[in-house]
C-alpha positions as CSV (number, residue, x, y, z in Angstrom):
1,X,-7.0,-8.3,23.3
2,X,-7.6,-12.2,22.4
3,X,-9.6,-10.5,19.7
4,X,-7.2,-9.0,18.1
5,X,-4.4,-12.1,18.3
6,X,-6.8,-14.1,16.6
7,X,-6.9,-11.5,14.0
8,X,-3.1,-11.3,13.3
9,X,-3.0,-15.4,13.4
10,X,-5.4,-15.7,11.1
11,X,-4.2,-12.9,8.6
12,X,-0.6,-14.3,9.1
13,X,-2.4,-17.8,7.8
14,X,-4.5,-16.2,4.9
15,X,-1.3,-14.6,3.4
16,X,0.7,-17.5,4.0
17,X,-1.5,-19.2,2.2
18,X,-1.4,-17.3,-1.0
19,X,1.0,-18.3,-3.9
20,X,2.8,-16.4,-6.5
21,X,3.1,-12.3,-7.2
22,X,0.6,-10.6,-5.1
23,X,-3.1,-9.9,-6.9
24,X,-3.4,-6.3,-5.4
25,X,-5.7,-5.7,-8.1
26,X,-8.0,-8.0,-6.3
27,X,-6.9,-7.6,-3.1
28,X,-3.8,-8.5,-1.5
29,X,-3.3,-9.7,2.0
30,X,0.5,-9.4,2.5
31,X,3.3,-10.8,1.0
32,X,3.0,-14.5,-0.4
33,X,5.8,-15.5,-2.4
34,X,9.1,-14.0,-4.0
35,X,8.5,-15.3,-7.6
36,X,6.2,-16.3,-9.5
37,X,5.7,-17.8,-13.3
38,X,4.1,-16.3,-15.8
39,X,3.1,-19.0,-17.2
40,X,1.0,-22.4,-16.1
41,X,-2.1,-22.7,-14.1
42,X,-1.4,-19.9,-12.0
43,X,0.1,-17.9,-14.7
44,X,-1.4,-14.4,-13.3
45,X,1.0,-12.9,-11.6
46,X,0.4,-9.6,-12.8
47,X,-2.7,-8.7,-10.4
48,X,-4.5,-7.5,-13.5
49,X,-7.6,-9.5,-12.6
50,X,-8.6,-6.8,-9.8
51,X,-9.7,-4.7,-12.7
52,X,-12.6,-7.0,-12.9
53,X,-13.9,-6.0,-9.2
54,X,-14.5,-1.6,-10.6
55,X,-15.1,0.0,-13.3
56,X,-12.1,-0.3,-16.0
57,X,-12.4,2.0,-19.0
58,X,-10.4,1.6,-22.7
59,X,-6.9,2.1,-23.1
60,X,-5.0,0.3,-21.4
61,X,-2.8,-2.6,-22.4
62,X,-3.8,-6.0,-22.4
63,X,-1.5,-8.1,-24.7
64,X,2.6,-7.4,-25.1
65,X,3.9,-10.6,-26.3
66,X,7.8,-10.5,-26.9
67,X,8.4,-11.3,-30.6
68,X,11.6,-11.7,-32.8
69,X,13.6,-14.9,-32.8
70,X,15.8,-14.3,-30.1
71,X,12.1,-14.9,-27.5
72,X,13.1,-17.6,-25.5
73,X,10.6,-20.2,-24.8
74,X,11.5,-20.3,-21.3
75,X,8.5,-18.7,-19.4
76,X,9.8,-15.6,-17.7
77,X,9.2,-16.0,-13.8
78,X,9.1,-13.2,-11.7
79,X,11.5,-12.8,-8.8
80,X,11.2,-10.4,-6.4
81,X,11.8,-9.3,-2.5
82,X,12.4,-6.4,-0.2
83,X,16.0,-5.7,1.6
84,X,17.7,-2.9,3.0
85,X,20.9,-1.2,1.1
86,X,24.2,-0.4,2.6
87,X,23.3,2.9,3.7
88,X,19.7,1.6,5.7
89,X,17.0,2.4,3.0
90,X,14.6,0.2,2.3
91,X,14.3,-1.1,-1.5
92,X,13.0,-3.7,-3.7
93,X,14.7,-6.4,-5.8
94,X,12.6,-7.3,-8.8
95,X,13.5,-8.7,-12.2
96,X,10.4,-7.2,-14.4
97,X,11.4,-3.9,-16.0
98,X,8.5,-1.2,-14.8
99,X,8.1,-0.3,-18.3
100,X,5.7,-2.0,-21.0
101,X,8.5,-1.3,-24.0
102,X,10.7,-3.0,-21.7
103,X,8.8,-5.3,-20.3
104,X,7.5,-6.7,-24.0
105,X,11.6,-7.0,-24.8
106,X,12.5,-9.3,-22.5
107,X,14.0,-12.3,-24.3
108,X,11.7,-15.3,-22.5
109,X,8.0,-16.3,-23.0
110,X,5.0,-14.5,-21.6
111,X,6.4,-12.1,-19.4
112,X,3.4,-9.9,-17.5
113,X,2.9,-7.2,-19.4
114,X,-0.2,-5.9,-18.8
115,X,-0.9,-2.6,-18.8
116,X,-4.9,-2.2,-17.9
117,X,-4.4,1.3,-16.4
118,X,-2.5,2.7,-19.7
119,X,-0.1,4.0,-17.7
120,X,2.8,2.8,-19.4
121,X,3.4,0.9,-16.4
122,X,3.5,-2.8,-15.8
123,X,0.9,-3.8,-13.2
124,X,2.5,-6.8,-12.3
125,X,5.4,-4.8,-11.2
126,X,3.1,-1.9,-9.9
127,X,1.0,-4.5,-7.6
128,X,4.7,-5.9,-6.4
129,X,5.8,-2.5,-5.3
130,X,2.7,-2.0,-3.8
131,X,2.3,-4.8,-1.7
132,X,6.2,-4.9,-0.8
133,X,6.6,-1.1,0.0
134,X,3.5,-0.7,1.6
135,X,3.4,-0.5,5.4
136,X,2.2,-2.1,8.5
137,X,0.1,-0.6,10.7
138,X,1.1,-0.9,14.5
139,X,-1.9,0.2,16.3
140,X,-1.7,2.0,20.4
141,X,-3.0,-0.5,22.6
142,X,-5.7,2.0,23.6
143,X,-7.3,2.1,19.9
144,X,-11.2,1.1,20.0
145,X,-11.3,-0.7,16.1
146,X,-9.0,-3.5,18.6
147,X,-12.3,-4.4,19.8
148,X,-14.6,-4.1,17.1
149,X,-15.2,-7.3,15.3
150,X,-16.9,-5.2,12.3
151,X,-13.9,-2.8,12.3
152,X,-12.3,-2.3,8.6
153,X,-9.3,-1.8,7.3
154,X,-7.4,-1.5,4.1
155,X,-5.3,0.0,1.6
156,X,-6.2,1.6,-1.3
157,X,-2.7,2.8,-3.6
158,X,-1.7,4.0,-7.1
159,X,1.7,3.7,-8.1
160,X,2.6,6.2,-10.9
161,X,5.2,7.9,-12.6
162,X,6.9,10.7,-11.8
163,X,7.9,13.8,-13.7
164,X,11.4,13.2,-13.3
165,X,10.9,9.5,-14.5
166,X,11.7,8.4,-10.7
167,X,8.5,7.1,-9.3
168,X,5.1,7.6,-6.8
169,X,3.8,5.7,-4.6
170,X,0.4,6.6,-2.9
171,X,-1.7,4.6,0.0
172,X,-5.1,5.7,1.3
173,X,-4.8,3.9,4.4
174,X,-8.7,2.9,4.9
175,X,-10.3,3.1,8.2
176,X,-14.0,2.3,8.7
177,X,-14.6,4.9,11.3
178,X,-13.0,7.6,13.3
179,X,-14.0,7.8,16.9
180,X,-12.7,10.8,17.6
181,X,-10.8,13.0,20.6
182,X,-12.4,13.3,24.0
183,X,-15.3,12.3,22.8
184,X,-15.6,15.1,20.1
185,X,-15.0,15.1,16.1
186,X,-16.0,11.3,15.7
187,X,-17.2,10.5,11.8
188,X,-17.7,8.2,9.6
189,X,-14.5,6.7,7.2
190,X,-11.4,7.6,8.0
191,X,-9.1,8.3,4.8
192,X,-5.3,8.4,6.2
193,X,-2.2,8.5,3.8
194,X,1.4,7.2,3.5
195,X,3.5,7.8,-0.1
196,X,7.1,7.3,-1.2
197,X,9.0,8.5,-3.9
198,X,11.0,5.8,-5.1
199,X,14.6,6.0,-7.5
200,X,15.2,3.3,-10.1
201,X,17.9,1.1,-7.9
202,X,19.3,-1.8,-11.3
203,X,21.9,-3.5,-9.1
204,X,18.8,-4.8,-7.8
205,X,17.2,-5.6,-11.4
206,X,15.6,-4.0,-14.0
207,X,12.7,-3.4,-11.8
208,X,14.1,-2.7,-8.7
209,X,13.8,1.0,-6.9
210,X,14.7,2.5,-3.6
211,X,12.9,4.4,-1.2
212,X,14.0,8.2,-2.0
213,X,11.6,10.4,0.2
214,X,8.8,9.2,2.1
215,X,5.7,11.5,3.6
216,X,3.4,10.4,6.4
217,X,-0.1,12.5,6.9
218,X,-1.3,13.5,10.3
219,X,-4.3,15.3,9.9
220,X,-3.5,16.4,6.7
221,X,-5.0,20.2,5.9
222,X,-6.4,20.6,8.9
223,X,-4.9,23.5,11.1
224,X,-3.1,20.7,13.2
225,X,-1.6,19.4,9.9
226,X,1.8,16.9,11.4
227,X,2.4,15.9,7.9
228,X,5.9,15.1,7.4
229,X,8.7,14.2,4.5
230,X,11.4,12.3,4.7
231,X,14.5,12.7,3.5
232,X,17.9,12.5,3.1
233,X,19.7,11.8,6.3
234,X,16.3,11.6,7.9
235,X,15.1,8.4,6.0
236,X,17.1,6.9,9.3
237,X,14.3,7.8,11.0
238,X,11.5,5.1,9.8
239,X,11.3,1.8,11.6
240,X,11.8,-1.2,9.8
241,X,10.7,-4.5,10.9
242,X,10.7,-8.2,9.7
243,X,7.6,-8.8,7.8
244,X,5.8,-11.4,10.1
245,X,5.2,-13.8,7.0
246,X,8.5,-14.0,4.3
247,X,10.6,-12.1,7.3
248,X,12.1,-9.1,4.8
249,X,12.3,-5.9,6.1
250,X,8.6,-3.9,5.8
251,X,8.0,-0.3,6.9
252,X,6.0,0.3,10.1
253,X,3.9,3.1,11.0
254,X,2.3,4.5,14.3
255,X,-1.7,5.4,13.9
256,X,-2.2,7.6,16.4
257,X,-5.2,6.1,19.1
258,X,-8.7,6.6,17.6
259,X,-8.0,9.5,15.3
260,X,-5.8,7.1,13.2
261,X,-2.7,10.5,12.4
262,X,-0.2,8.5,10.9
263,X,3.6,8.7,12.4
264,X,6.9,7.3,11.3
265,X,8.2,6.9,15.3
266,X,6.1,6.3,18.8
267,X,8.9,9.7,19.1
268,X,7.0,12.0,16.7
269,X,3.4,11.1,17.6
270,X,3.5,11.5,21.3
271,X,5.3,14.7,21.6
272,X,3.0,16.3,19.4
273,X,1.1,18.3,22.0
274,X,1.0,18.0,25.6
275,X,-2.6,19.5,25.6
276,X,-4.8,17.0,26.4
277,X,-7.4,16.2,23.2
278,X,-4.9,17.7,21.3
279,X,-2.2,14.9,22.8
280,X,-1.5,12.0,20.4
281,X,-0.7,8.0,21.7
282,X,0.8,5.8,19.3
283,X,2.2,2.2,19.7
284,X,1.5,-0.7,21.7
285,X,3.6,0.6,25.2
286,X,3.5,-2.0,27.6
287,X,2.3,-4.9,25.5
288,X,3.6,-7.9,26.0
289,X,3.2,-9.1,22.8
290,X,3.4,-5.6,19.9
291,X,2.6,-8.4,17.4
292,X,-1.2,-8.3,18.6
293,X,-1.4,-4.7,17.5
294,X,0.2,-5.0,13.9
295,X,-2.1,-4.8,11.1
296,X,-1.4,-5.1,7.3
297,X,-4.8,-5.4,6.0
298,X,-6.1,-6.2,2.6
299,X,-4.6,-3.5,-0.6
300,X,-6.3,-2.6,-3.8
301,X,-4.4,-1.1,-6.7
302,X,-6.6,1.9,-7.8
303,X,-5.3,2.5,-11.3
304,X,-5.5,5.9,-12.5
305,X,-8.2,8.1,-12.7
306,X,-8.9,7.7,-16.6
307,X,-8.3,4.3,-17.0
308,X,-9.1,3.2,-13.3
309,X,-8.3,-1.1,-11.8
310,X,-11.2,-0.2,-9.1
311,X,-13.5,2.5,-8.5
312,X,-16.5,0.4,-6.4
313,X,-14.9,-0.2,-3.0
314,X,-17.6,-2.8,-1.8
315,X,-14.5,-5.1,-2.3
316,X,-12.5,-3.4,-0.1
317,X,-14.6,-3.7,2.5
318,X,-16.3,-0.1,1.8
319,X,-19.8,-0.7,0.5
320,X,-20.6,2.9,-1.4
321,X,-17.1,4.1,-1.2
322,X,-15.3,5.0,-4.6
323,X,-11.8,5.1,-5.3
324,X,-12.1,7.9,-8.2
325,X,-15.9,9.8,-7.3
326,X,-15.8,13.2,-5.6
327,X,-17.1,12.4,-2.6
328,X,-16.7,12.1,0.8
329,X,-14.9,8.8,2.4
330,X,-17.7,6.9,4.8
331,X,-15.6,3.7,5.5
332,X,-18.8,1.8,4.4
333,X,-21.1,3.2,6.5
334,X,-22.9,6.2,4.4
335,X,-23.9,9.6,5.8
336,X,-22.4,13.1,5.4
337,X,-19.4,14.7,6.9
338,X,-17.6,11.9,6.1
339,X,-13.4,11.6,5.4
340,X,-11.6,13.1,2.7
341,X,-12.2,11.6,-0.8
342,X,-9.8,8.7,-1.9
343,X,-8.9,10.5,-4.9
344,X,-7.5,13.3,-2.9
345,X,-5.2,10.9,-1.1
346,X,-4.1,9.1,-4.5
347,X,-3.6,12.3,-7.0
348,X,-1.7,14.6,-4.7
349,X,1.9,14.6,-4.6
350,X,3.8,15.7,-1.6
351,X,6.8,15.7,-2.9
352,X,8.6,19.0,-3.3
């Protein structure tokens, strides 16, 4: 277990290290910093840069300078954070309006408007949402990747619009192996999945939303498919916890042991089955310190499938991995029989 401790402590110091909006683009471990400039030597806030690490085709916005004579030539700074509203739901607060038009309105100089995945979304504001609404992982204290050194994990997300106009969220959560039940069903890559539909929330900014509906996957389209979407009165139901680095509140989910099924409660996951192999374990029972189990790995901002920020995974940690390819999820490690594709787990909504 000393392993992993060193692992959170040293995470906890990378991302407290980091400055500004996060770069999910590139890679974003955890939250940094609740503003950032958009202009200045660290001017790029917008996480844009990640496009440089895959394949990034035409399209997609580069350049949406405000213009008329009302611009300001105070530089626009980006302000954002994660609270909880009145009623318990988890939601963002963030100044930068989602959408390019919007975003190339605002009255002050060189706000981030990018738009590399010509989706008509910022990707500043995409890579904030992202990073903010994201969750952590809070591993049992039974799981094997504890003890592997050359374990990997990360997060692979989209963030899209909606039909409705509210918005998508979707999260490959990225494990670099799945070891299996009773010895049995073990493989390669392990392509889990969390998503939220979020509402447009403007007492908290132009840019800022509310968690509306959330799913968590559990063996998604398999015959022991524990899927689950949250809503309503049952958004009560997720745990909440003080993220361990700007202390505002961050979801937490509960990967089962091994197999990696992801829960919203230790209450779901363990009364799953009382059939042994087909039992889950979630959660770090008994630990003195749950902190040692808690993992909020590295995140990646996909883009879209036409105009993709990343398709080459190697960055992620997932040599011959793609974000976008038909093909089977390895977790780095080649071979056949692998995981689910990453596409499948970015491009399908669950939302009724």
């Amino acid at each position: 277990m000393e392993r992993s401790a060193l692992f959170v402590v040293a995470l906890a110091l990378v991302i407290a290290c980091g400055d500004g909006s996060p770069s999910v683009g590139e890679g974003s471990e955890g939250s940094s910093s609740g503003s950032a400039s958009s202009s200045g030597p660290a001017a790029d806030s917008t996480g844009s840069s990640g496009a440089d690490t895959g394949s990034s085709s035409g399209g997609g916005t580069t350049t949406t300078d405000p213009t008329g004579d009302e611009t300001s030539s105070t530089p626009f700074e980006h302000e954002f954070h994660t609270l909880l509203t009145d009623d318990g739901r988890l939601a963002l607060h963030s100044n930068l309006p989602p959408a390019v038009d919007a975003c190339a309105a605002l009255p002050l100089a060189d706000p981030p408007c990018d738009d590399l995945d010509a989706d008509g979304l910022v990707d500043a504001w995409e890579d904030v949402v992202l990073d903010r609404l994201r969750p952590l992982r809070r591993l049992d204290e039974a799981e094997q990747a504890v003890n592997d050194p050359a374990f990997v994990f990360a997060d692979v997300g989209r963030v899209v619009t909606a039909a409705d106009g509210s918005y998508r969220v979707m999260v490959m959560l990225g494990y670099s192996y799945d070891f299996g039940s009773c010895g049995f069903t073990s493989h390669n890559g392990d392509s889990e999945r969390v998503a939220l539909a979020l509402a447009a929330l403007p007492a908290e900014g132009d840019g800022g939303v509310v968690v509306d509906q959330a799913y968590t996957a559990a063996h998604e389209g398999t015959a022991t498919d524990h899927g689950h979407v949250f809503a309503g009165d049952e958004l009560a139901q997720l745990v909440l916890t003080p993220d361990p680095v700007v202390g505002e509140p961050r979801w937490v989910v509960f990967p089962s042991a091994d197999k990696h099924a992801t829960y919203a409660t230790l209450a779901i996951c363990e009364g799953i089955s009382p059939i042994p192999c087909l039992d889950e374990d979630c959660g770090p029972e008994g630990a003195a310190d749950p902190a040692m189990f808690d993992v909020l790995p590295m995140a990646f901002n996909a883009g879209e499938l036409e105009t993709p920020r990343l398709t080459d995974l190697t960055v992620a940690g997932f040599p011959g991995d793609d974000a976008w390819a038909e093909q089977d999820f390895c977790g780095g490690l080649g071979g056949t029989g692998c995981s689910a594709p990453v596409r499948d787990k970015l491009l399908v909504d669950p939302f009724p």
